[in-house]
N, C-alpha and C positions, 0 to 999 in steps of 0.2 A: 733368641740366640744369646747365649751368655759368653761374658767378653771371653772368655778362652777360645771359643769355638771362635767368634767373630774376629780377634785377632789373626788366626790361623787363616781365615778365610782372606783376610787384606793381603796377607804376607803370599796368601797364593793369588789372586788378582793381580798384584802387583809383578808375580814374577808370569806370569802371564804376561803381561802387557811389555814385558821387557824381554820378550823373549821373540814380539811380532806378533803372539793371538790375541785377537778383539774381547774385550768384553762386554757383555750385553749391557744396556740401561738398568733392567730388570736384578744386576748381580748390582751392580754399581747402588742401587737403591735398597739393596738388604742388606749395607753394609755399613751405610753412610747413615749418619742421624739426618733429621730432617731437613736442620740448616747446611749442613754440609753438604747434601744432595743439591739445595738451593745454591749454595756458591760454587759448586763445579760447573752448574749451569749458567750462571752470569757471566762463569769465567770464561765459557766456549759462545754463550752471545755476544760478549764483548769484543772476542776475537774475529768474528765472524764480521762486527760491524766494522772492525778496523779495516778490513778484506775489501769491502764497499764501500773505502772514500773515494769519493770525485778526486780524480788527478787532474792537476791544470797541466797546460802542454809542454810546461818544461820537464814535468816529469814524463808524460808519454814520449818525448821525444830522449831518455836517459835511457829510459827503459827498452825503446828500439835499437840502441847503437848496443844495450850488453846486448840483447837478441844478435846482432852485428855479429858482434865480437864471438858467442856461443858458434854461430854456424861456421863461422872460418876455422874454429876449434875446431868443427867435427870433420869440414871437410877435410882438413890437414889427416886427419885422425884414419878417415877411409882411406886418406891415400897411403899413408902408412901400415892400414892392415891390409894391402893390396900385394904386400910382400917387396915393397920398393927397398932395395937394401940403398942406395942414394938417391935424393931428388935434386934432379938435373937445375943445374945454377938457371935456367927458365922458368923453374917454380922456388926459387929463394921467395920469391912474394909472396906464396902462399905458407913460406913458413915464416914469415914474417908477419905475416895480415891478422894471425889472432894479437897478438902483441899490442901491433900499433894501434888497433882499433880499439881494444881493452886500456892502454894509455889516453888517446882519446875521449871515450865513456869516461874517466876518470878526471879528465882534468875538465868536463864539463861539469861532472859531480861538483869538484870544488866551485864551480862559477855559481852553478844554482845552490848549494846550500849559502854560501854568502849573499843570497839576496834572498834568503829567507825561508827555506824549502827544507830546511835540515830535521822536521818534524816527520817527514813522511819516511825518513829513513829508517830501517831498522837499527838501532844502536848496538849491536854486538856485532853488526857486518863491518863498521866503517875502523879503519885502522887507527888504535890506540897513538901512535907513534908520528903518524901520518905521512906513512910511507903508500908509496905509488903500488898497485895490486902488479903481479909479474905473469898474471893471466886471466881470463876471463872471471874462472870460479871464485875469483877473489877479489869481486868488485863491490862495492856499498849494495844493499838491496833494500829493494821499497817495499815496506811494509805490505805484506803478504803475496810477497814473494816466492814462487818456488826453487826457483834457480841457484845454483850456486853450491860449492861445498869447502867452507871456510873452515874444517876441523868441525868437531860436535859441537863447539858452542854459535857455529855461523850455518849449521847445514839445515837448519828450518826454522820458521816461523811456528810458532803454538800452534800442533794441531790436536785435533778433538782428541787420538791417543794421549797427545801430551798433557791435556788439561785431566785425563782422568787419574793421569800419573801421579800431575802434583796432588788431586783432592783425595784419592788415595793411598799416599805418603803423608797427606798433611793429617787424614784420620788415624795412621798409625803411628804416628809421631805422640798427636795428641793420648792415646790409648800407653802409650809408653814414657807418657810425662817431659817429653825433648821438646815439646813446641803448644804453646798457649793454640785457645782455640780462638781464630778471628770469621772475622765477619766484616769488615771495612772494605770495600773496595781498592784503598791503595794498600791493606796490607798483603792482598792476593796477588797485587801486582810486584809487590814485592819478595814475597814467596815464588811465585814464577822468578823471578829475576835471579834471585839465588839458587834454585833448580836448574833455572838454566847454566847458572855459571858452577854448576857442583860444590857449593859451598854452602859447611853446615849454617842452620838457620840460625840467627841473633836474636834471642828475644827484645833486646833492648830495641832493636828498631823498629819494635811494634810499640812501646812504650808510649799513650796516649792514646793507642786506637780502643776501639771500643770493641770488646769483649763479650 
């Protein structure tokens, strides 16, 4: 395949994948060079073993109270599409209860990453500012997490779509001269990092990785 053809081909996978259709392994491998095929796939082992750490029970017990806080959400939510045009001041508690419980979840978050636990959080859930979340979907999330919908930069965790995104954006970049080719580990993770947060790539902050 010669790069014209092979270009055209990224730029269509890619809008593929950003459109919701899957691409097979099989396209993803006649398109990618060989190392490049190898670090899309470390990138999605990597993620995968992130998914499988051991939680100790402070985090299983953060993670029940958003489950908590998610189910008061929905039941409010049914009772709402029940066509209730008021809910009677005897269930003021159940419009209250996703709230408090979501306030809760949140100021145990703060207890447990102050003793050390702030590693298993995902980093783009937890609030810049360090304001209090004002409902459930917008509570810190543990690293491979599905829950939650914080805007596009908080509404998932890498998933195997996402990893095929960056390595092929990262092949077309490279084929259009916008982004050196890496191979480091933290420089993947940092190309994720800037993928995730929509912002063009720095070469400079690859400067010392190994090429």
């Amino acid at each position: 395949m010669n790069d014209e053809k092979r270009r055209a081909r990224l730029v269509e996978l890619l809008s593929r994948l950003e459109s919701g259709v899957d691409v097979a392994t099989r396209d993803m491998k006649s398109v990618l060079t060989e190392d490049q095929f190898i670090r899309y796939e470390d990138l999605w082992e990597a993620e995968k073993s992130n998914r499988k750490i051991d939680k100790p029970p402070a985090i299983k017990k953060y993670e029940a109270m958003v489950k908590q806080a998610y189910a008061a959400e929905a039941r409010l939510q049914r009772y709402k599409n029940r066509g209730a045009s008021q809910i009677p001041v005897v269930q003021k508690r159940m419009i209250d209860e996703p709230d408090n419980l979501s306030e809760s979840a949140y100021l145990y978050f703060i207890e447990i990453i102050n003793s050390g636990y702030r590693s298993y959080f995902d980093y783009r859930t937890i609030p810049d500012d360090g304001s209090s979340p004002s409902s459930p979907c917008e509570l810190p999330l543990v690293i491979g997490s599905k829950s939650g919908s914080h805007g596009d930069q908080r509404q998932e965790v890498v998933t195997k779509r996402k990893c095929k995104l960056i390595s092929l954006q990262e092949a077309l970049d490279v084929m259009d001269g916008n982004l050196i080719e890496l191979s480091n580990e933290e420089a993947l993770k940092e190309l994720s990092r800037q993928f995730n947060n929509n912002k063009k790539v720095d070469k400079r902050k690859f400067e010392g990785f190994k090429v």
